[in-house]
DRENTIDREN-228101 format. One line per 3 residues: number of its first residue (from 1); their letters; for each residue y negated, z, x of N, C-alpha, C. Coordinates in steps of 0.05 Angstrom, whole numbers, plus 5000, padded with zeros to 4 digits. Last residue first. Example, Ala and Ser with C-alpha at 12.3 -4.5 7.8 and 13.67 -1.06 7.14 Angstrom:
BEGIN
2) SA) 5045 5142 5257 5021 5143 5273 4999 5157 5258 | 5114 5156 5264 5090 5156 5246 5066 5156 5264
//
This chain:
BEGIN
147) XXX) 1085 6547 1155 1116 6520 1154 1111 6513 1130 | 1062 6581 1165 1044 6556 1155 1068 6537 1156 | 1097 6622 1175 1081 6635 1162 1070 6603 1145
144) XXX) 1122 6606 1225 1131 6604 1202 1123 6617 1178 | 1082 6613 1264 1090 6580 1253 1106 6587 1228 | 1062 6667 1256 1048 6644 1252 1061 6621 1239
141) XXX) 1114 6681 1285 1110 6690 1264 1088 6673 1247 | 1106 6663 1330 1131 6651 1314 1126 6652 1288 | 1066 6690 1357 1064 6655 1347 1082 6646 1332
138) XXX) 1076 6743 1348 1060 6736 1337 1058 6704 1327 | 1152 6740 1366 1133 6753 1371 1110 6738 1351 | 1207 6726 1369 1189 6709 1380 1164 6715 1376
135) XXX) 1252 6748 1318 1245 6739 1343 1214 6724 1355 | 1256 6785 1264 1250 6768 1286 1250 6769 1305 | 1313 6835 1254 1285 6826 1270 1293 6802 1275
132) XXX) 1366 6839 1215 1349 6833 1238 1330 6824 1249 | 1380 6897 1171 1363 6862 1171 1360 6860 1201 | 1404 6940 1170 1419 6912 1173 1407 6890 1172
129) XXX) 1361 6977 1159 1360 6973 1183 1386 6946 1198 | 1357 6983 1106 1333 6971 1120 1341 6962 1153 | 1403 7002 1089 1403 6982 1078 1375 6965 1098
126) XXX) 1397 7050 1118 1429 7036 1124 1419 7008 1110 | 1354 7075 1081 1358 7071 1118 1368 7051 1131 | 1344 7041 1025 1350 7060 1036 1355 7050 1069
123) XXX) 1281 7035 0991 1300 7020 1006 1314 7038 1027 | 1243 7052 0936 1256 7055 0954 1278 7047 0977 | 1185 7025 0907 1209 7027 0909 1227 7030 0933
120) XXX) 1136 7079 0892 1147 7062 0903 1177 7057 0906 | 1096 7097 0839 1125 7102 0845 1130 7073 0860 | 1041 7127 0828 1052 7104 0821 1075 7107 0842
117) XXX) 1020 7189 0800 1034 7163 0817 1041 7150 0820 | 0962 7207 0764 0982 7195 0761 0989 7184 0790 | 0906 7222 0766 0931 7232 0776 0963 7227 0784
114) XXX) 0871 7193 0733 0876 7196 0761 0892 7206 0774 | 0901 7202 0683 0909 7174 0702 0904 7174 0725 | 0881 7241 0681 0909 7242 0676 0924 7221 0692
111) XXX) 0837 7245 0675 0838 7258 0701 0878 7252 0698 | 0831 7213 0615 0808 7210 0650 0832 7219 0674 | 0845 7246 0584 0858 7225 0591 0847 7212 0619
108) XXX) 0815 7294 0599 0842 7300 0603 0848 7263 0607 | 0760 7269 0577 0769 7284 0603 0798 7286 0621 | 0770 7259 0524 0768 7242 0552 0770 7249 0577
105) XXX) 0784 7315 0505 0808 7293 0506 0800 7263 0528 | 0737 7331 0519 0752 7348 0531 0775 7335 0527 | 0699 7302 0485 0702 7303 0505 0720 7312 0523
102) XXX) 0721 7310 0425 0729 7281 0437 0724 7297 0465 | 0715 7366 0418 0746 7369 0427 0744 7338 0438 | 0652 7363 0423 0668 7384 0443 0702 7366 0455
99) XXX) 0645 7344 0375 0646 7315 0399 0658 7340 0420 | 0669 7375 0335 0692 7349 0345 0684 7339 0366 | 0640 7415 0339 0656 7430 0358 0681 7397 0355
96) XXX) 0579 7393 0313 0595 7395 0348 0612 7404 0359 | 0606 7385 0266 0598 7356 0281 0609 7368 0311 | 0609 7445 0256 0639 7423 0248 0631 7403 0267
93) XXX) 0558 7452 0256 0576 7467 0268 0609 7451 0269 | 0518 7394 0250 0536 7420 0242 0550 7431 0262 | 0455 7371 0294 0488 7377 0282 0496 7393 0271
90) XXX) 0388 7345 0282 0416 7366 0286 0442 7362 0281 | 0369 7279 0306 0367 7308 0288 0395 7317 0296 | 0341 7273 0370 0355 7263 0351 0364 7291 0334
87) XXX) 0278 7240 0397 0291 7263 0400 0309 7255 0367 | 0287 7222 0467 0289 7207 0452 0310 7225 0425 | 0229 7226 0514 0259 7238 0497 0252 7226 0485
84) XXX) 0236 7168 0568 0226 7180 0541 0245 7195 0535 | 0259 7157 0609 0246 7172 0624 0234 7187 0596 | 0298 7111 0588 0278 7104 0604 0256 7122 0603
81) XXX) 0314 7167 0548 0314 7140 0551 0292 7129 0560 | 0351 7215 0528 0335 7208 0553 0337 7176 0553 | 0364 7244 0466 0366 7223 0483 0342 7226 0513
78) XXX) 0379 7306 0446 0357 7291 0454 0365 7269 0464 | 0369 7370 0413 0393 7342 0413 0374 7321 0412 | 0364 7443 0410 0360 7412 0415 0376 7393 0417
75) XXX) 0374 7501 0400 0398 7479 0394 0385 7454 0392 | 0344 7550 0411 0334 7520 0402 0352 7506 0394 | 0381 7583 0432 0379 7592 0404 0367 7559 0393
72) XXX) 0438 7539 0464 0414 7545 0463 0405 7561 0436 | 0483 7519 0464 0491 7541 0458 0454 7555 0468 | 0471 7465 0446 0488 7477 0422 0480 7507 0427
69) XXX) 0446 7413 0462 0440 7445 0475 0441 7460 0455 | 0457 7355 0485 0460 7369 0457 0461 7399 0469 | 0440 7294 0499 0439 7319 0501 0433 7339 0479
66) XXX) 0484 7229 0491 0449 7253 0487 0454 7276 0499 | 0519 7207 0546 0511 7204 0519 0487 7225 0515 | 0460 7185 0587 0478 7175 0562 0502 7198 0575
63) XXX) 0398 7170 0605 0419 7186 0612 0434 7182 0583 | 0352 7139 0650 0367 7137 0629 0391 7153 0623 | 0297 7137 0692 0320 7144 0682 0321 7133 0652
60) XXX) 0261 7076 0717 0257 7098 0700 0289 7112 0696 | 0275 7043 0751 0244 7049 0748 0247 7072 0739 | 0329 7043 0727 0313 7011 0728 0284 7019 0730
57) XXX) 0392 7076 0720 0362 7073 0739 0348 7054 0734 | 0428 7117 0697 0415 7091 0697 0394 7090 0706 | 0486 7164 0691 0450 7154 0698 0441 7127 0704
54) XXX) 0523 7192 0643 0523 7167 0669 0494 7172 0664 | 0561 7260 0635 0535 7243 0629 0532 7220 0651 | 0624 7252 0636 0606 7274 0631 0580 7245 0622
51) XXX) 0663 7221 0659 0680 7230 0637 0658 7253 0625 | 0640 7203 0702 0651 7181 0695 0662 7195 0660 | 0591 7241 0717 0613 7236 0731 0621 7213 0706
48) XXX) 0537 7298 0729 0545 7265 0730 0574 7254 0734 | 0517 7344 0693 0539 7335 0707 0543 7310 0707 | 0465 7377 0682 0482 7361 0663 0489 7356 0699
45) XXX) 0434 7435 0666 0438 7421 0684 0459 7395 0670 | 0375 7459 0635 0394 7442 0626 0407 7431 0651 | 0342 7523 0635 0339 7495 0648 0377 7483 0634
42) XXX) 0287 7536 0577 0323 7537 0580 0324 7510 0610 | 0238 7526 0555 0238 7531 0578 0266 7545 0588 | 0227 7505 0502 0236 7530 0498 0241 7543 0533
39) XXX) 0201 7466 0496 0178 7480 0499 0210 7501 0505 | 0234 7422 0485 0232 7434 0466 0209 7448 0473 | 0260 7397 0536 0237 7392 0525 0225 7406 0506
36) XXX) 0292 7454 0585 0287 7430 0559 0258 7420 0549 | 0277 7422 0644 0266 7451 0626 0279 7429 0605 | 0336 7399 0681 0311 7396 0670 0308 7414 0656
33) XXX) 0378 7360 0737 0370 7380 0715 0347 7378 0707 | 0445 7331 0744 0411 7321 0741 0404 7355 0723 | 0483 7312 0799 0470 7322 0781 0449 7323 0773
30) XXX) 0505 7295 0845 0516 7281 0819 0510 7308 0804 | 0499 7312 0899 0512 7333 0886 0524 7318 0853 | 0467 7266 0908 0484 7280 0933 0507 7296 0916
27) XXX) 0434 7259 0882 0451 7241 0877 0480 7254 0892 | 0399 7295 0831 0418 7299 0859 0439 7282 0862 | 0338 7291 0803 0365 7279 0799 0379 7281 0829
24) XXX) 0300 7321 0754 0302 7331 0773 0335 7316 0777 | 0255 7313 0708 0276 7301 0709 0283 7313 0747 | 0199 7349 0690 0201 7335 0706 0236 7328 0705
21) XXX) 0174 7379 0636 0173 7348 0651 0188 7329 0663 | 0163 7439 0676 0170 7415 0646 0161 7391 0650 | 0193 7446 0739 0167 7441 0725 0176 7429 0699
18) XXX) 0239 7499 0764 0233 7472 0749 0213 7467 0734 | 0256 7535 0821 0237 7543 0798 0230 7507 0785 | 0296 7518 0855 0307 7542 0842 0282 7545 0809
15) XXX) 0305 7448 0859 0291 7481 0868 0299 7495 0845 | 0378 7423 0876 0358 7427 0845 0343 7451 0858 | 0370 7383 0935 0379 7403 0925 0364 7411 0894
12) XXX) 0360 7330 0946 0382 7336 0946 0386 7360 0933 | 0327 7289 0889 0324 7314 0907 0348 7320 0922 | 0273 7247 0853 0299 7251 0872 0300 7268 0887
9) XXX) 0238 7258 0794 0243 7266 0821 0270 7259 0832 | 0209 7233 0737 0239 7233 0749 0224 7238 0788 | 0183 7260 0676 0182 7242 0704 0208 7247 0720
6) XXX) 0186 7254 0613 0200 7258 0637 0196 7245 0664 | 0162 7257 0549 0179 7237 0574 0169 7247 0594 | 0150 7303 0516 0161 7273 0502 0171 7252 0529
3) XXX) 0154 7366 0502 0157 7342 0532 0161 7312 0511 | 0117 7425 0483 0139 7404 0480 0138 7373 0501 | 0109 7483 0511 0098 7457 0511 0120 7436 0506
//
């Protein structure tokens, strides 16, 4: 049975057995699954995260970028939009193995920066410890805070 739109469940866990149709979304886990629409009854999990698929909520889902079920025999390619498929023609074999390599270069640049450290500057022992403390505790510190 082919699906033209999607009802949307909230769940913590994805059930093991999925109705066509239905949009199945784990906020807990940041994932969403579903039968494909095709009729072909493949479940699709997609991965929520900043560098995979984002969800949109206003009543209805929204899921970006499409869905593309390459390694399906169906090979569907669908938008989810406000709870409609939204259904989009095929790819080459060439088309999908570039958005493959863009994603997997967002990815990397993604997780690269998360990673990254930012480098504090260091002040050595002998150099920190020739300053002399204030004096005069919280109020001093006040007054000469608003001097």
């Amino acid at each position: 049975m082919k699906v033209e739109r999607f009802r949307t469940t909230f769940v913590e866990f994805i059930p093991d057995d999925l109705e066509d149709g239905v949009l199945y979304v784990s906020m807990r886990y940041r994932t969403v699954s579903h039968l494909c629409p095709c009729g072909c009854r493949q479940e699709v999990p997609l991965s929520l995260s900043p560098t995979a698929w984002q969800l949109t909520f206003n009543g209805e889902v929204s899921l970006s970028p499409s869905v593309g079920n390459w390694s399906f025999p169906c090979r569907s390619h669908y938008f989810i939009r406000g709870g409609a498929v939204d259904w989009s023609g095929e790819m080459s074999d060439k088309a999908i193995q570039s958005g493959r390599a863009y994603v997997a270069a967002r990815k990397e640049q993604f997780y690269e920066k998360q990673n990254t450290v930012q480098k504090i500057s260091h002040v050595p022992a002998e150099e920190a410890s020739s300053t002399q403390p204030q004096k005069g505790g919280l109020l001093a510190w006040l007054k000469r805070l608003f001097q």
